[in-house]
C-alpha positions as CSV (number, residue, x, y, z in Angstrom):
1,X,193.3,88.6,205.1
2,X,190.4,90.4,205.7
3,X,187.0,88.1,205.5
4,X,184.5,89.9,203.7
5,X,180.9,89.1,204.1
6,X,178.4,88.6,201.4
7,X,176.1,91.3,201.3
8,X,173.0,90.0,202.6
9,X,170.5,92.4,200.7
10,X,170.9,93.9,197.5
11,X,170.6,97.1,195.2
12,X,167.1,97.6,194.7
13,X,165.6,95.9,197.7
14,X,163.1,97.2,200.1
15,X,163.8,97.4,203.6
16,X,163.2,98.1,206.8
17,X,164.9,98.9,209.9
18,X,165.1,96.5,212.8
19,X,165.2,99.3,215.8
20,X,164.0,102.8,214.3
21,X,160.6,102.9,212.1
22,X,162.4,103.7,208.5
23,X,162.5,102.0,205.3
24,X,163.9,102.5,202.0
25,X,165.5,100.8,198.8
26,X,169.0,100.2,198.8
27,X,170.9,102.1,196.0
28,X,174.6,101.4,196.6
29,X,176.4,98.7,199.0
30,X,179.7,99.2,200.7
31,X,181.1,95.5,201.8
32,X,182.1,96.9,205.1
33,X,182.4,100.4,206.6
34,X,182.8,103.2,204.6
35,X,181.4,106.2,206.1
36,X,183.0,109.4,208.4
37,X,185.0,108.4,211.7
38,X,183.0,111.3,213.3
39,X,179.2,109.5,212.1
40,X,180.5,106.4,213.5
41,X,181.1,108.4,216.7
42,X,177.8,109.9,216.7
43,X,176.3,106.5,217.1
44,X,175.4,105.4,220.4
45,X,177.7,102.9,221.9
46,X,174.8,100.4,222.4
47,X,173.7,100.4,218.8
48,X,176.8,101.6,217.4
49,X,177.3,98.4,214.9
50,X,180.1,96.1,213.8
51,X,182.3,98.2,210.7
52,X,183.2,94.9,209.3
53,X,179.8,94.2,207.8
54,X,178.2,95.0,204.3
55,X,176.5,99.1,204.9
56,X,173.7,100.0,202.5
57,X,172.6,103.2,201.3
58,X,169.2,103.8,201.1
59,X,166.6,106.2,199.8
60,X,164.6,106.3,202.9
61,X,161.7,107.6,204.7
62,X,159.5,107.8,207.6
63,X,156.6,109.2,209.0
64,X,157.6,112.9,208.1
65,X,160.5,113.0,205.4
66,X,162.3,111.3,202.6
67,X,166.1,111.2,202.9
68,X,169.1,109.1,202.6
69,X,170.5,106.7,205.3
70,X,173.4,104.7,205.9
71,X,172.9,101.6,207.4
72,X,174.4,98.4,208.6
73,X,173.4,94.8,207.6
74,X,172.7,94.1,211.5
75,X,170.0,96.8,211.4
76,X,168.4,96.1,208.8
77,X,165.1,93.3,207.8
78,X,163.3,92.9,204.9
79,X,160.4,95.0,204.2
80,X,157.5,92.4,203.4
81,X,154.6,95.1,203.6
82,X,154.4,95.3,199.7
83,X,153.7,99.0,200.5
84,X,155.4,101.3,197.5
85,X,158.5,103.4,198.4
86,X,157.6,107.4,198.1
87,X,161.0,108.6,197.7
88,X,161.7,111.5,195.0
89,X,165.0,110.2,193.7
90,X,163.5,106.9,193.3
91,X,161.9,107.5,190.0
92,X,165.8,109.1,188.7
93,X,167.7,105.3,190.0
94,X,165.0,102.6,189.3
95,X,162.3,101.4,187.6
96,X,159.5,99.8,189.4
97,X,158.5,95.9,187.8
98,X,154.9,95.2,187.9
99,X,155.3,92.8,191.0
100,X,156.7,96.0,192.8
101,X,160.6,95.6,192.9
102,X,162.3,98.3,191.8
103,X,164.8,97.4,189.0
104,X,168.3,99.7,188.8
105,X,167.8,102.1,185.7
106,X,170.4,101.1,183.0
107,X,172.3,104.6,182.3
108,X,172.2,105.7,179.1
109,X,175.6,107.0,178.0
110,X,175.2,109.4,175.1
């Protein structure tokens, strides 16, 4: 029986990462592991994290660029800085509330 961890943060968050300086809002959870063999690989043995953790998707960004990343719970704090999220895709998933959380957009089916 596996035991599966309770994801920690959840769709629509803001955060931040603990070792590289990126942030994002998570759009889609995984409850452990879920990506390629060859990215786990590419991680470096010292930071390579546990798989049998929750991984979040996020629409992140630095300094320079928007993009997604893949990230595991271990790596990962909340971001307290209040600072708005500039990603481009943002706008297509959520809705931001007026205290600054983004809020999942409900589809419409038509």
């Amino acid at each position: 029986m596996q035991n599966i961890k309770t994801a920690k943060f959840s769709i629509g968050q803001v955060v931040r990462h603990r070792l590289f300086p990126f942030r994002g809002v998570i759009f889609d959870v995984d409850p452990e592991f879920a990506n390629t063999e060859e990215w786990y690989e590419a991680i470096p043995a010292e930071v390579r994290p546990a798989r049998n953790q929750p991984f979040y998707h996020l629409l992140a960004e630095n300094e320079e660029t928007e993009y997604v990343a893949y990230v595991s719970e271990q790596n990962l704090l909340e971001d307290e800085s209040g600072e708005p999220v500039r990603h481009p895709q943002l706008a297509e998933l959520f809705v931001e509330t007026p205290d600054g959380r983004y809020e999942p957009r409900t589809r419409q089916h038509h």
